[in-house]
N, C-alpha and C positions, 0 to 999 in steps of 0.2 A: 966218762960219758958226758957229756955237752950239753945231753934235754935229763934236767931234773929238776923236779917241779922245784927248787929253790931259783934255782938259774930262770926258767919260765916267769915264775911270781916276779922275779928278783926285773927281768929285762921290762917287764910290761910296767910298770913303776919308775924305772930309769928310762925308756923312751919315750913316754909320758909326760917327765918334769923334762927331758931334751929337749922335748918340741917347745914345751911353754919356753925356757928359756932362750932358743933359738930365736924364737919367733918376738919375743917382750925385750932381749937385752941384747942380742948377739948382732941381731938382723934386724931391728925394729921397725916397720910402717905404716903406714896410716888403716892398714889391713891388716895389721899383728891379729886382733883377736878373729878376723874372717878364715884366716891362713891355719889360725891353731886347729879351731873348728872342724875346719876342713880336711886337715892330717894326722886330728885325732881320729877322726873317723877312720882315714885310711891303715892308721897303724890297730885299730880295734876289729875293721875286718879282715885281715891277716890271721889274727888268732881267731877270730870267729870260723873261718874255713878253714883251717887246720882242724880246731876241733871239729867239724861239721863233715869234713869230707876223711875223715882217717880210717872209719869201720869200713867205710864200703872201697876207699882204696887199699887197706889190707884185705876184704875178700876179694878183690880184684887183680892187686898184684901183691905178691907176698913177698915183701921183699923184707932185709933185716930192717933198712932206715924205718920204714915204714910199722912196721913192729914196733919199733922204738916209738913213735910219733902218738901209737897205739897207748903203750902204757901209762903215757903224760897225759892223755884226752882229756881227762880234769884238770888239768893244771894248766893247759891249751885253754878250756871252760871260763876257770876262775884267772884268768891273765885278764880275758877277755872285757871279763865284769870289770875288772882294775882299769883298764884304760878307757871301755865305753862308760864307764863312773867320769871320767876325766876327760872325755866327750862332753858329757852332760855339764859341766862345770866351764865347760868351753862353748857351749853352747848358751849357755844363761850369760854369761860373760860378754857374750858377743851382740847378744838383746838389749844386754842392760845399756853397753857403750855405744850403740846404736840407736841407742830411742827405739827399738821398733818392741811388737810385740809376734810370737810364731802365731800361722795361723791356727784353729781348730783340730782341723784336720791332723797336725801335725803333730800337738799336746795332746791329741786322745790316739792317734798312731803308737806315735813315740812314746806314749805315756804306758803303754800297753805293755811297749815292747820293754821298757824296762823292768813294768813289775815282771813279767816274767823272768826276764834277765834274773834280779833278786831275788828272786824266790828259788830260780835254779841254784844260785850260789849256795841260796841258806840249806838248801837240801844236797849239796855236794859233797858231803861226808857219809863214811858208811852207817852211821848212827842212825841218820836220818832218813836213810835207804829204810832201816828196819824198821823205821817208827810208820811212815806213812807208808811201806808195803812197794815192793818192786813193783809192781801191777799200777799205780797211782804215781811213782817216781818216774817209772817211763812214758807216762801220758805226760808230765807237766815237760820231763824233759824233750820229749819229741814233741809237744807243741812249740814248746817256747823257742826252741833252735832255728825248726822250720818259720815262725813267726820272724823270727830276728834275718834268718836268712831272706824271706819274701821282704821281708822291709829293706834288706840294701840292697837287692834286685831291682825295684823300683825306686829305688832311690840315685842307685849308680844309672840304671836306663834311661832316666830322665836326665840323669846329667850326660850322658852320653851321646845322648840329641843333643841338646844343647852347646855340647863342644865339637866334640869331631870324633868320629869313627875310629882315628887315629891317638886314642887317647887311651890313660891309665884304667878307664873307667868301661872302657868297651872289652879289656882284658879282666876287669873283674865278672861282668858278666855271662862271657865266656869260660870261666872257669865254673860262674853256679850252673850255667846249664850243661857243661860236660859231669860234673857231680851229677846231676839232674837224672841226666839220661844214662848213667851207669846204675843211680838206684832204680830207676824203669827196667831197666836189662835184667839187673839179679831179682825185681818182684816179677817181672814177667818169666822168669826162670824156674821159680819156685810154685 
């Protein structure tokens, strides 16, 4: 089997330190840490929609891959944290060599979204299922996801204006709202 949460943990760790070193020794320019930034994000929303959209595309379509994708959903979760952690690190990187500072907006956005981020992680064991009570573990988790999902929504939409219709960025948008409108479908169902 090919998805197990070693191999999961194991890729988001090694495409992580790929891009920095692509981008600082293989490929180097005057935009290395702009570029890292940029494709750390894109490799951290990959797992974040994997994990985000696999419950409602196995009630949706039940297929075996998908089942499979189902039983990683953690490990999908905490990949996530590993590389938006290495976002973050890319991100501060990219300020520091920059002189510049992020806006407001963006440090109490983003600042947000991470502590949720970490806090899903720390609660991602069954232990901690049981300490703070299913009933409280699916409230932080189904905010925090939805939070982190609405933040590359508007994150990718804006960049999507800004480039072209015809961009990687108008294809991630289109995949949060077909997610979207399938969770509309099964609540409108039930």
């Amino acid at each position: 089997m090919l998805l197990t949460k070693f191999n999961l943990l194991f890729s988001s760790v090694l495409f992580s330190f790929a891009l920095a070193i692509y981008f600082f020794i293989i490929a180097p320019s005057d935009d290395s840490a702009g570029l890292w930034t940029r494709y750390s994000a894109h490799l951290s929303f990959l797992y974040l929609i994997a994990a985000y959209s696999v419950s409602i595309l196995k009630d949706t379509f039940n297929f075996d891959a998908i089942n499979n994708l189902a039983t990683n959903r953690r490990y999908f979760g905490l990949s996530f944290s590993i590389t938006h952690s290495v976002h973050l690190a890319a991100l501060i990187y990219f300020f520091y060599t920059n002189n510049e500072n992020p806006e407001l907006v963006s440090i109490l956005g983003g600042g947000l979204g991470y502590l949720l981020m970490y806090a899903m992680t720390l609660t991602s064991t069954d232990a901690m299922v049981k300490r703070i009570g299913i009933k409280n573990w699916k409230m932080l988790h189904a905010t925090g996801v939805n939070y982190l999902v609405i933040i590359f929504f508007y994150t990718f939409s804006g960049s999507m204006i800004e480039t072209s219709l015809y961009s990687t960025y108008t294809v991630y948008v289109l995949v949060i709202l077909i997610i979207w409108m399938l969770k509309i479908i099964k609540f409108a169902k039930s």
